[in-house]
C-alpha positions as CSV (number, residue, x, y, z in Angstrom):
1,X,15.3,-42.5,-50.8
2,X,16.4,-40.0,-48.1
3,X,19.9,-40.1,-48.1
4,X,22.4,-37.9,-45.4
5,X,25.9,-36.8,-46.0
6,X,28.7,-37.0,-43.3
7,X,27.8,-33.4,-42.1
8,X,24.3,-34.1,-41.8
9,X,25.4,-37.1,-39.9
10,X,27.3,-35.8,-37.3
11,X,25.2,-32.7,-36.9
12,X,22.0,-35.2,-36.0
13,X,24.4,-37.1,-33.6
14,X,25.8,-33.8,-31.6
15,X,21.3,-33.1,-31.8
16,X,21.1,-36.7,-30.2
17,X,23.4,-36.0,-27.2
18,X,22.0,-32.5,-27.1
19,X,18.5,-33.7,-26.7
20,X,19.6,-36.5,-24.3
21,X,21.4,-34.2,-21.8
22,X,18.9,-31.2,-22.2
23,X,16.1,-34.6,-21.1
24,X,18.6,-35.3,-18.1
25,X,18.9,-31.8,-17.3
26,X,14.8,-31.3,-16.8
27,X,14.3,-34.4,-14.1
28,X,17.5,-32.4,-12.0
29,X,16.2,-30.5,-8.9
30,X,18.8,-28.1,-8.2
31,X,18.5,-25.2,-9.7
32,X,22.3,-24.6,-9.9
33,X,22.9,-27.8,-11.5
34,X,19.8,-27.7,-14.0
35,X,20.8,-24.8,-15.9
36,X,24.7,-25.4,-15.5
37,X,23.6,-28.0,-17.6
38,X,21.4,-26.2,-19.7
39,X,24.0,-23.7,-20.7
40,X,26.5,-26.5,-21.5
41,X,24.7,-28.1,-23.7
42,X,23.1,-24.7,-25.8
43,X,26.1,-22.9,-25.9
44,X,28.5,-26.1,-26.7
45,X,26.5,-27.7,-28.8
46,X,25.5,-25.1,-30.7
47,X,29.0,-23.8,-31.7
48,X,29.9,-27.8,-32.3
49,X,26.7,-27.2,-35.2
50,X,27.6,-24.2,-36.6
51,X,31.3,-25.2,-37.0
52,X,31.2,-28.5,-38.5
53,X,34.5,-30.0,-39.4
54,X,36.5,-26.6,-38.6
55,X,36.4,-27.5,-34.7
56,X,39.6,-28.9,-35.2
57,X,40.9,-26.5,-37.1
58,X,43.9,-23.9,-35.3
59,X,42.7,-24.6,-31.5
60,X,39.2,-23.7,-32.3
61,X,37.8,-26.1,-30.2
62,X,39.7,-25.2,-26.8
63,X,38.0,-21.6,-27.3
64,X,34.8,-23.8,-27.2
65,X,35.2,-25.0,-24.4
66,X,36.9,-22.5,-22.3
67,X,33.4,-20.6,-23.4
68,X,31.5,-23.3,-22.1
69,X,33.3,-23.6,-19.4
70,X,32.9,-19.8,-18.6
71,X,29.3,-20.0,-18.8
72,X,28.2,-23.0,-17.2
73,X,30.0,-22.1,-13.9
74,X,28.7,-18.9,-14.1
75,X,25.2,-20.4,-14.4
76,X,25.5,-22.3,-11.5
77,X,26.2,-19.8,-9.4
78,X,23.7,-17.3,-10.7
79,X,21.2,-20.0,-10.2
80,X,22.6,-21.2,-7.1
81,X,22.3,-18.2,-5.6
82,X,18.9,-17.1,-7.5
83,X,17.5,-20.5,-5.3
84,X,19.3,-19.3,-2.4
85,X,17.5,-16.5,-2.1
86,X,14.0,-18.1,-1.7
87,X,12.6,-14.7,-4.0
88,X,10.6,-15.0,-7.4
89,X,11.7,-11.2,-7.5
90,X,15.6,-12.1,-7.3
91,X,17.4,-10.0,-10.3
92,X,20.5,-12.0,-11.1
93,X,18.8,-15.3,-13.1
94,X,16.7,-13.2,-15.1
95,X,19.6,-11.1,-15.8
96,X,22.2,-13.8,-16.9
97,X,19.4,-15.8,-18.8
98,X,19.4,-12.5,-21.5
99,X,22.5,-11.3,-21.5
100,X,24.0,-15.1,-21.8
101,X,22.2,-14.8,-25.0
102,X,24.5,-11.7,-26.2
103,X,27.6,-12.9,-24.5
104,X,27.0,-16.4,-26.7
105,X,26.3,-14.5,-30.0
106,X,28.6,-12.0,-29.6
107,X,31.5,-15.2,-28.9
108,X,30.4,-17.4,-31.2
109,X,30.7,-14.6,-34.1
110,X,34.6,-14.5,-33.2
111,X,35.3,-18.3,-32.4
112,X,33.6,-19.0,-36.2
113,X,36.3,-16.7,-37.9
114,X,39.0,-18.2,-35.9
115,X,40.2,-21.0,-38.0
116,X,40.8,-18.0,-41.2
117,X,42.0,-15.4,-39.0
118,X,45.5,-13.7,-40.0
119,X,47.8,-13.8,-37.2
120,X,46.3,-13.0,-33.9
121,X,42.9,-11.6,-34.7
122,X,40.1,-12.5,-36.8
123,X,39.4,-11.0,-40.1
124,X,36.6,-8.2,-39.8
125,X,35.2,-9.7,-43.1
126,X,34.5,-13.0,-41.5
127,X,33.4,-11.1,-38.4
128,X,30.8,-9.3,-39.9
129,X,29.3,-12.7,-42.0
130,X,29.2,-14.4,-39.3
131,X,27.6,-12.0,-37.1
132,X,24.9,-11.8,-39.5
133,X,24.5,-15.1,-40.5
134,X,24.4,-17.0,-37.4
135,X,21.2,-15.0,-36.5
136,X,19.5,-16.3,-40.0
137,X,20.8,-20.2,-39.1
138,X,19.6,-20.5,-35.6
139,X,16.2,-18.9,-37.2
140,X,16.4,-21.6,-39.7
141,X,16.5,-24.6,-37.3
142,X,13.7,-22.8,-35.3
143,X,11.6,-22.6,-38.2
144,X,12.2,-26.2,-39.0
145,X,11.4,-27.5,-35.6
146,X,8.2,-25.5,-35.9
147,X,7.0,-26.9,-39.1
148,X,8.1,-30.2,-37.7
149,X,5.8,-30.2,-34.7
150,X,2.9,-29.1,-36.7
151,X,2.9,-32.0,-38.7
152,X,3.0,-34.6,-35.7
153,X,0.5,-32.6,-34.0
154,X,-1.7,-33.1,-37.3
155,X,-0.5,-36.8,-37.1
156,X,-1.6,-37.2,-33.6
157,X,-4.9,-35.4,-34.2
158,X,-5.9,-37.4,-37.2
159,X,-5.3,-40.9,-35.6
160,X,-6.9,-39.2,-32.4
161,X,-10.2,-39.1,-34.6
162,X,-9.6,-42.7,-35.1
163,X,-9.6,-43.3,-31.3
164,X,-5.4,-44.1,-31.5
165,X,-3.9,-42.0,-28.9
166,X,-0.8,-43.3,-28.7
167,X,0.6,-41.3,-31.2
168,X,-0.4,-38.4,-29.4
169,X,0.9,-39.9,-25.8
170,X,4.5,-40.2,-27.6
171,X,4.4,-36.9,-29.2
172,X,3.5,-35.4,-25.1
173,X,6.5,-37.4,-23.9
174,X,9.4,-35.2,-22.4
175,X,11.9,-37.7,-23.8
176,X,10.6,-37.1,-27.4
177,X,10.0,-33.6,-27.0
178,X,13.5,-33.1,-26.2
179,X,15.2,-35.4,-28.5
180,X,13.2,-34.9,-31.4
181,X,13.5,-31.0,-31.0
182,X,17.1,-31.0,-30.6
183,X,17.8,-33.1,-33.6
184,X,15.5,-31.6,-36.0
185,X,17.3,-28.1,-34.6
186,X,20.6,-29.7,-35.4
187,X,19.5,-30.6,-38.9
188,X,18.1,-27.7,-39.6
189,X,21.1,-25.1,-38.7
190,X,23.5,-28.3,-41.0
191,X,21.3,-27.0,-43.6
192,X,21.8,-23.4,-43.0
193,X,25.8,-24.3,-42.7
194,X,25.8,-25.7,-46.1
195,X,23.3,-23.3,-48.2
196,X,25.6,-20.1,-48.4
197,X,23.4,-18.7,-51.4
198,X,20.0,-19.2,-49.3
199,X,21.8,-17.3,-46.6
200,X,23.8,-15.1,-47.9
201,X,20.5,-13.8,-50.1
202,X,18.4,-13.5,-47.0
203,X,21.5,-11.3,-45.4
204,X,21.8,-9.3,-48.7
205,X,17.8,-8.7,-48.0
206,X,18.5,-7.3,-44.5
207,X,21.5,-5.5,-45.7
208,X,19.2,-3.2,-48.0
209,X,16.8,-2.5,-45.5
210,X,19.4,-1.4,-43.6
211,X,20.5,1.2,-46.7
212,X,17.2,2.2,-47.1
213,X,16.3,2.6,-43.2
214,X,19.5,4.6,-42.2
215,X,18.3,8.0,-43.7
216,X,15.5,8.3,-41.9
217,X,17.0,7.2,-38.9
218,X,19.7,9.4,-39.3
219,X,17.3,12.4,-39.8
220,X,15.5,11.7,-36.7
221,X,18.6,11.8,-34.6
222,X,19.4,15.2,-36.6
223,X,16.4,16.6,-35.9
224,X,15.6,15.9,-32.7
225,X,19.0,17.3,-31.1
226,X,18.7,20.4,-33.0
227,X,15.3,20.4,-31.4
228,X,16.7,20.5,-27.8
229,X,17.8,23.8,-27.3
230,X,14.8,25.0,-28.1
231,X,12.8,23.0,-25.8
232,X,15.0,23.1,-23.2
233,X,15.6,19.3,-21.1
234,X,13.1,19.5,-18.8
235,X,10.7,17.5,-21.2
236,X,13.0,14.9,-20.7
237,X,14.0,14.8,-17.4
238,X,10.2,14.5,-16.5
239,X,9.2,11.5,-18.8
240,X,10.9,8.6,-16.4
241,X,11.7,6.8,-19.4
242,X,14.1,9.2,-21.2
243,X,17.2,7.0,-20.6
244,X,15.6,3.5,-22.8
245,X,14.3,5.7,-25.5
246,X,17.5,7.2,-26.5
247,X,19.6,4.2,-25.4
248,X,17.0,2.7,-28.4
249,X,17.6,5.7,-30.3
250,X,21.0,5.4,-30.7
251,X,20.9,1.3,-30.7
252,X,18.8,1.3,-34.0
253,X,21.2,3.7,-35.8
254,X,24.0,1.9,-34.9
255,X,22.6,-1.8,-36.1
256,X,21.3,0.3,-39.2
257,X,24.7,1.8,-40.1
258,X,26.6,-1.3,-39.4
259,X,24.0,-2.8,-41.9
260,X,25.1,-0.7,-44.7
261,X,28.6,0.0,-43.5
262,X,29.0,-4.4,-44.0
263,X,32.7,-5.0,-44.1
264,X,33.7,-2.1,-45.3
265,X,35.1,-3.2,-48.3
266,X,32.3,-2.0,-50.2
267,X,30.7,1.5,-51.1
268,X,27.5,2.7,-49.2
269,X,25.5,3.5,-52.6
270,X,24.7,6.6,-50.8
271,X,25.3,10.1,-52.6
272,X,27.6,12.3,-51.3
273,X,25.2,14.7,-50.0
274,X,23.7,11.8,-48.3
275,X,27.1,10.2,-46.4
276,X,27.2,14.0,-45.3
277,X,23.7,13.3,-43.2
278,X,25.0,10.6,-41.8
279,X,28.1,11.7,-40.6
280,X,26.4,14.6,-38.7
281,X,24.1,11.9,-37.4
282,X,27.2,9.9,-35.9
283,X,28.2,13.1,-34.5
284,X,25.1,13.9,-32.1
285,X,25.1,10.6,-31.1
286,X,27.2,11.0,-28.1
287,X,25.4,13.9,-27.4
288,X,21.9,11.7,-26.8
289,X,24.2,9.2,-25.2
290,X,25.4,11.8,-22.7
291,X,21.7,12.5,-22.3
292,X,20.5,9.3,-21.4
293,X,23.4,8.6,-18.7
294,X,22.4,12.0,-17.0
295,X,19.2,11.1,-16.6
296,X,19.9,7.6,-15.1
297,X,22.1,9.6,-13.0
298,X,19.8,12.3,-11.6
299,X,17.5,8.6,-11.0
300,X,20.3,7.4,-9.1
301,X,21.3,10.3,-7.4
302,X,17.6,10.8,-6.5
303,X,16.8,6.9,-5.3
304,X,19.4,5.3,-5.2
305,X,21.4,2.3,-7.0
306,X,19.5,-0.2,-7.9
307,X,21.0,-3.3,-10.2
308,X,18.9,-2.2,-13.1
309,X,19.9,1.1,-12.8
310,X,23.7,-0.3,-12.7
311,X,23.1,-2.1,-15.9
312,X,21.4,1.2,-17.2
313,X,25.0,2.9,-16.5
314,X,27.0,-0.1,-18.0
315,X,24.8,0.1,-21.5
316,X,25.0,3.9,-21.4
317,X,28.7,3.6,-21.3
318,X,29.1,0.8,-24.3
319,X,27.1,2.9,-26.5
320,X,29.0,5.9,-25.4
321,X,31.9,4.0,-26.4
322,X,30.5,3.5,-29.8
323,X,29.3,6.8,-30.0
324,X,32.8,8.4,-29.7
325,X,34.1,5.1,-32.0
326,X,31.6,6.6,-34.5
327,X,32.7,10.0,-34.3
328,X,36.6,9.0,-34.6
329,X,35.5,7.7,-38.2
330,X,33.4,10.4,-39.0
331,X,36.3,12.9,-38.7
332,X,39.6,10.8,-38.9
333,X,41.2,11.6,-42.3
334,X,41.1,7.8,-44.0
335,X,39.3,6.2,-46.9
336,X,36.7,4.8,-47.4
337,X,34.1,6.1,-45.3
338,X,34.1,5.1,-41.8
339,X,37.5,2.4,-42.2
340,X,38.3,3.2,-38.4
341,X,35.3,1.3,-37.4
342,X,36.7,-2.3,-38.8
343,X,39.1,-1.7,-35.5
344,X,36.7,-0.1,-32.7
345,X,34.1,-2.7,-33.0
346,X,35.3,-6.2,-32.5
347,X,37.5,-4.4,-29.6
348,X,34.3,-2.8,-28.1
349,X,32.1,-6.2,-28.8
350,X,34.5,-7.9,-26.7
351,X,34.7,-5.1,-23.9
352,X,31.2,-5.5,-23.4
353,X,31.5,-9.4,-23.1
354,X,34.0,-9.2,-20.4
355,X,31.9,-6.5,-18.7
356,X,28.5,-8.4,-18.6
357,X,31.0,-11.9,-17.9
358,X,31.8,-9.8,-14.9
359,X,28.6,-8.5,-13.3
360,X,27.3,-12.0,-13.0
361,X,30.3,-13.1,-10.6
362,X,30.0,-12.8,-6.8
363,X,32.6,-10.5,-6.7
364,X,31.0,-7.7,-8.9
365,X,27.6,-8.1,-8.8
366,X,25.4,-5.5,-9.0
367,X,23.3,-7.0,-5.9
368,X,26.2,-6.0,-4.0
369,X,26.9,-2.4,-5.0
370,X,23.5,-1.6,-4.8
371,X,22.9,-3.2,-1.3
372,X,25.7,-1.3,-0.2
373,X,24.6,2.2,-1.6
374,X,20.8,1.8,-0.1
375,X,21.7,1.4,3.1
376,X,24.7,4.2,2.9
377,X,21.9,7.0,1.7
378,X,19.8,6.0,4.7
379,X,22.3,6.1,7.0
380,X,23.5,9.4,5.7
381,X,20.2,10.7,5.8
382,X,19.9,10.9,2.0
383,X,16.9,8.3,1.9
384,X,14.0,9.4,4.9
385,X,13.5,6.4,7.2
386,X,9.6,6.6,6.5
387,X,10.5,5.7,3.0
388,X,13.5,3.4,3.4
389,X,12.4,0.1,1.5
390,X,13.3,-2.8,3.6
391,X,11.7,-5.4,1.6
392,X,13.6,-4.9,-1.7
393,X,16.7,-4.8,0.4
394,X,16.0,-8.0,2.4
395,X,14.5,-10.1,-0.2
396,X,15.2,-9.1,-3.9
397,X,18.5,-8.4,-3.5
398,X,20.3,-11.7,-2.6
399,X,22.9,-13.0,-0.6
400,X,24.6,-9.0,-0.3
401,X,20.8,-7.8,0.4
402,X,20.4,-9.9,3.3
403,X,23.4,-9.5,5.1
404,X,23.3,-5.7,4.3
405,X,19.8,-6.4,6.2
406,X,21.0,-8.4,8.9
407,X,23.8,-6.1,10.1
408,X,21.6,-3.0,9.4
409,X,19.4,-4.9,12.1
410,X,21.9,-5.6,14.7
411,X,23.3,-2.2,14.6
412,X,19.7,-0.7,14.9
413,X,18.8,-2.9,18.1
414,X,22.3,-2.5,19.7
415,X,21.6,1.3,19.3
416,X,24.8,2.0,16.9
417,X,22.8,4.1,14.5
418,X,20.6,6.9,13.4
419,X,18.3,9.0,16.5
420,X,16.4,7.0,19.1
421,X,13.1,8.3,17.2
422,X,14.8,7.1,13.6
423,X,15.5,4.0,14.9
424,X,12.4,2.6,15.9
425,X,10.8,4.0,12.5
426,X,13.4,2.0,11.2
427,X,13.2,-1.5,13.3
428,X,9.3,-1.4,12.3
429,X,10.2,-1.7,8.9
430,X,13.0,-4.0,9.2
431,X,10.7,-6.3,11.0
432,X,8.1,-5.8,8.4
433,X,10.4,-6.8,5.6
434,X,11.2,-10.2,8.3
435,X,7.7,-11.1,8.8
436,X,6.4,-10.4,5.3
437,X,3.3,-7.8,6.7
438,X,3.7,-5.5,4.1
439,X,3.7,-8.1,1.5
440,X,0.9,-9.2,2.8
441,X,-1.4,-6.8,2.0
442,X,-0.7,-3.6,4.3
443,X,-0.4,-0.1,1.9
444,X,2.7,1.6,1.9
445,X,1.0,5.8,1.6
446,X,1.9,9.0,2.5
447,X,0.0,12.7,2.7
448,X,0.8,15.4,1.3
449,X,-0.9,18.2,3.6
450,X,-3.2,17.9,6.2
451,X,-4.7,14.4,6.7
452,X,-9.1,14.4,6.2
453,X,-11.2,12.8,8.9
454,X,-11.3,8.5,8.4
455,X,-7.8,8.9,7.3
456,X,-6.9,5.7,8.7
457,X,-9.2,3.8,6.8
458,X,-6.4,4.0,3.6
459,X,-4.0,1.7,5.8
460,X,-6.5,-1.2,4.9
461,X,-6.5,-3.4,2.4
462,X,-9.7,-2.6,1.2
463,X,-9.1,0.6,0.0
464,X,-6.6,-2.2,-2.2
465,X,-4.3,-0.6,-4.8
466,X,-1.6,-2.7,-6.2
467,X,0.9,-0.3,-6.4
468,X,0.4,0.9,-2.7
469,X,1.9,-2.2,-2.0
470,X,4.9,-2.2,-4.0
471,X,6.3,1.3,-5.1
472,X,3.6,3.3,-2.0
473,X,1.4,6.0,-3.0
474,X,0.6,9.5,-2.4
475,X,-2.7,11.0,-0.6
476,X,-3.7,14.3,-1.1
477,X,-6.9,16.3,0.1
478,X,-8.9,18.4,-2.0
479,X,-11.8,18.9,-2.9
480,X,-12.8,18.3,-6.5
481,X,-16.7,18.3,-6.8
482,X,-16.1,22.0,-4.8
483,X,-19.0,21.2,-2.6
484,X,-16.9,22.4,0.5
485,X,-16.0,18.5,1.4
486,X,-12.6,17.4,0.5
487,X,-12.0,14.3,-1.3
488,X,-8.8,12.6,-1.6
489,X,-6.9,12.1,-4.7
490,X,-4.5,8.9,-5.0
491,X,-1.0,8.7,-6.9
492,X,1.2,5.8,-7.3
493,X,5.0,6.5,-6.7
494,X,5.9,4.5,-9.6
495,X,8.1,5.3,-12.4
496,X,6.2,6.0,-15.6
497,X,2.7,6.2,-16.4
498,X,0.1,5.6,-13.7
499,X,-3.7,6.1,-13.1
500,X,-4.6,8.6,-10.6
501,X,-7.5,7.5,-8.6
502,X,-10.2,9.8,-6.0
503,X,-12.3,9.0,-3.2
504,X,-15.5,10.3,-2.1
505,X,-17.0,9.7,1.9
506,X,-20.1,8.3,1.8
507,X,-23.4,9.0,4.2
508,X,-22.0,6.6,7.2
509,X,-18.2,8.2,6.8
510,X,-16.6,5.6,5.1
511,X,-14.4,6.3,2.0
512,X,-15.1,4.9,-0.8
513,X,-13.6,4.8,-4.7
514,X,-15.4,7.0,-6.7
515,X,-13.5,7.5,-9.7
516,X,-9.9,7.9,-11.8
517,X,-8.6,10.1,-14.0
518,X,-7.1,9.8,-17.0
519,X,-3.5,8.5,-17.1
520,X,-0.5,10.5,-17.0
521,X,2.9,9.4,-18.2
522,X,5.2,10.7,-15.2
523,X,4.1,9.9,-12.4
524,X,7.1,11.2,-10.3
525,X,6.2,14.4,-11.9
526,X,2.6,14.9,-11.1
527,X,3.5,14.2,-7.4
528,X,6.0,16.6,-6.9
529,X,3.9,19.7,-8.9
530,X,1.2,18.4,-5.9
531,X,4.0,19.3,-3.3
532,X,4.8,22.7,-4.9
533,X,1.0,23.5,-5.1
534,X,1.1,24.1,-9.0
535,X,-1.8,21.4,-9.1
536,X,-5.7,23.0,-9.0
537,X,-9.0,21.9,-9.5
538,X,-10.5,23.9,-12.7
539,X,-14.2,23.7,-13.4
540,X,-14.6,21.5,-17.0
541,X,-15.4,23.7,-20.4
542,X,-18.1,21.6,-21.3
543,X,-20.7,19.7,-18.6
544,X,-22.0,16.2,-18.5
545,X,-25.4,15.6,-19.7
546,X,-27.6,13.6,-17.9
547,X,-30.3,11.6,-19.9
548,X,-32.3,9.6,-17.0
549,X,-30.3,7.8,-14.6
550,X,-27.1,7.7,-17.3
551,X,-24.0,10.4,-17.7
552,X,-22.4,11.2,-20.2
553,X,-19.1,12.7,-20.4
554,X,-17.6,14.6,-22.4
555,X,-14.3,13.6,-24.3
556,X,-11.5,14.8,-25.2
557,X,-10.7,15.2,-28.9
């Protein structure tokens, strides 16, 4: 007979309530109240689980709560206000729903090494287990619950042969679903609590990957930066993407040499000649860092603030913070190898929770800062009226984007800003953002040179481009086929890759698709070498054969 200790107990009766109040929580309409809840229950609960009987232990469980407390009240307002705004395209829930995630981990490392600190901090040993094996408990319960469900959906299916579907009526139930899930969750994380070998041997697997991963790593990061002044940093200004690549760059070296750094308490296995590869790594670190918060500046500087573009700056700085953290270890003169960074990283772990705990409040949102800045560059004449986006401003950027809209508004109709001809460019697309026309379907282009005759049919919607409607796109005139009659070629304004596409005139003057080219990765790029006329049409090395009525193209190898 199944039989359950005390722990196992109490961990399926915190699963109970869990499951009870996350089934309240779904019938609640308000948003701001739904995931207030939501958030109380993950986050409390799940440090109630993975605490056990140390909650009363040296005030742990008043840090508990105060994080609870934090969080669900920042919740509701995020939510509150992510209703408020009436948007699917609002930035601030999807924004708190991940980085709750890291605030939560990050906390719940430190509040489980409370109750063995040593005066007023925890101990980085307990830090660092922690850290690590929280992530392999949580997994655990997950994995449970799935295993769990697959064997009532079997259940179900197999009576549902035998015509019984009431099985499968309870299994559908939202009660059950959230009841069941919670406490099999529950139970499975008591079990990760209480196995320390299991765990601790599945850490010790990820801990050697780590050793044997950080080489390689390392010699990428080596490499490459001894590679730019060669190249120059052109290449990477041009991509679009530069800043998340190295932001990742550095990211996986520092989770890899965290991994094989542990506690510190420990040697690295690593010859000599090897620790030496690594420390040069850790020193060219804040060199890519500094390279990746240039080129979200040159973005900024270029467009605009933008909250992603905010949160861009915010990560560049906690990694730049690491980076210098890393290099402090690399040359301070202390044994063992890299001691200083049992100090820098619980401090800089907690700087970044009180950073991202900060940015979701009203009072230093990123909604805000950006709203501001937008409508500053247009008014200083940084941003072109013609391209001044009205829609992002009035509807994706909250309660600070609509009142940034709706005195931008009155000051344009009382005549307090901008030139007579700027200002009714302006009012058209403040009204469009009102009404929803651009939304709606109209495309958002611009030429580059002389327009072609029929120009106006790419203002309609059938000429339909998705991006036209969103980022706007570039037209441009030439003529490809070399017959003497232009065509037009087509270029999305978006960031990254996109597919440029051309159009032919048919025998009754109407434009029409006729093809695309292959895509290209910056499309920023393309777009402006088409200003500076360094783009021309070249006649292909090797021609299409025609067999009947079918091409065939040649390929690139």
């Amino acid at each position: 007979m199944l039989t359950l200790n005390r722990s196992a107990k109490t961990s399926l009766s915190i699963g109970l309530a869990q499951g009870l109040l996350l089934w309240m929580a779904s019938v609640i309409a308000e948003p701001g109240m739904k995931f207030a809840l939501v958030t109380a229950v993950l986050v409390g609960g799940i440090n109630l689980l993975l605490l056990g009987d140390h909650i009363r232990r040296r005030g742990t469980g008043w840090l508990v709560l105060g994080l609870t407390v934090v969080m669900t009240a920042i919740s509701a307002w995020v939510f509150w206000e992510g209703d408020d705004t009436g948007r699917p395209g609002n930035w601030l829930p999807g924004s708190w729903t991940c980085f709750a995630v890291v605030i939560a981990y990050i906390c719940t490392a430190f509040i489980l090494s409370w109750p063995t600190r040593e005066g007023l901090a925890p101990r980085y040993e307990d830090l660092f287990r922690h850290a690590w094996d929280t992530v392999f408990i949580v997994l655990l319960g997950l994995l449970l619950n799935a295993v769990f469900w697959a064997l009532l959906l079997l259940w179900g299916s197999l009576f549902k042969m035998l015509g019984i579907v009431a099985l499968n009526n309870l299994f559908s139930s939202d009660g059950f679903i959230y009841i069941a899930s919670a406490m099999v969750f529950a139970l499975g994380v008591n079990m990760g609590r209480d196995n320390d070998r299991v765990i601790g041997m599945l850490r010790g697997i990820l801990l050697t990957l780590c050793r044997v991963l950080l080489p390689l790593s390392a010699l990428i990061v080596i490499v490459f930066t001894f590679t730019l002044p060669f190249t120059g940093l052109a290449p990477i200004w041009a991509t679009g993407y530069s800043t998340t690549i190295l932001l990742c760059l550095v990211a996986a070296n520092l989770f890899l040499l965290n991994g094989v750094f542990q506690d510190g308490a420990q040697s690295s296995g690593y010859p000599v000649w090897l620790l030496r590869l690594v420390d040069l790594c850790l020193l060219c670190l804040p060199v890519l860092v500094g390279l990746a918060g240039y080129s979200t500046w040159l973005r900024i500087e270029q467009y605009g603030l933008t909250p992603s573009r905010l949160l861009a700056m915010l990560l560049v700085g906690v990694m730049f913070a690491h980076g210098l953290a890393a290099v402090w270890a690399v040359v301070a003169p202390r044994r063992p190898w890299l001691e200083p960074l049992r100090a820098s990283n619980p401090a800089i772990a907690l700087m970044t929770v009180l950073l991202l705990l900060v940015i979701h409040t009203p009072w230093f949102s990123p909604l805000q800062f950006s709203a501001k800045n937008q409508v500053q560059r247009l008014l200083e004449g940084k941003t072109p009226v013609e391209s001044f986006d009205a829609d992002t401003l009035r509807n994706r950027m909250g309660a600070p984007g609509r009142l940034a809209y709706e005195t931008l508004l009155a000051q344009a109709e009382q005549g307090q800003v901008l030139t007579p001809e700027a200002r009714q460019v302006l009012l058209k697309r403040l009204k469009e953002a009102e009404t929803g026309t651009r939304r709606s379907g109209e495309r958002v282009v611009e030429w580059i040179g002389p327009k072609v005759e029929g120009s106006e049919q790419f203002d309609s919607p059938k000429l339909s481009n998705p991006a036209c409607r969103v980022e706007g796109c570039v037209l441009w005139a030439v003529d490809l086929d070399q017959d003497g009659r232009d065509e037009v070629l087509q270029v999305s304004k978006r960031t990254g890759y996109a597919v440029p596409e051309f159009f032919k005139r048919d025998a009754q003057g109407s434009w029409q698709r006729a093809g695309s080219y292959d895509s290209v990765e910056n499309a920023q790029a393309l777009i402006e070498k088409i200003r500076q006329g360094d783009v021309k049409v070249v006649k292909p090395r090797y021609q299409s054969l025609q067999v009947e009525d079918e091409i065939l193209d040649p390929r690139k190898p």
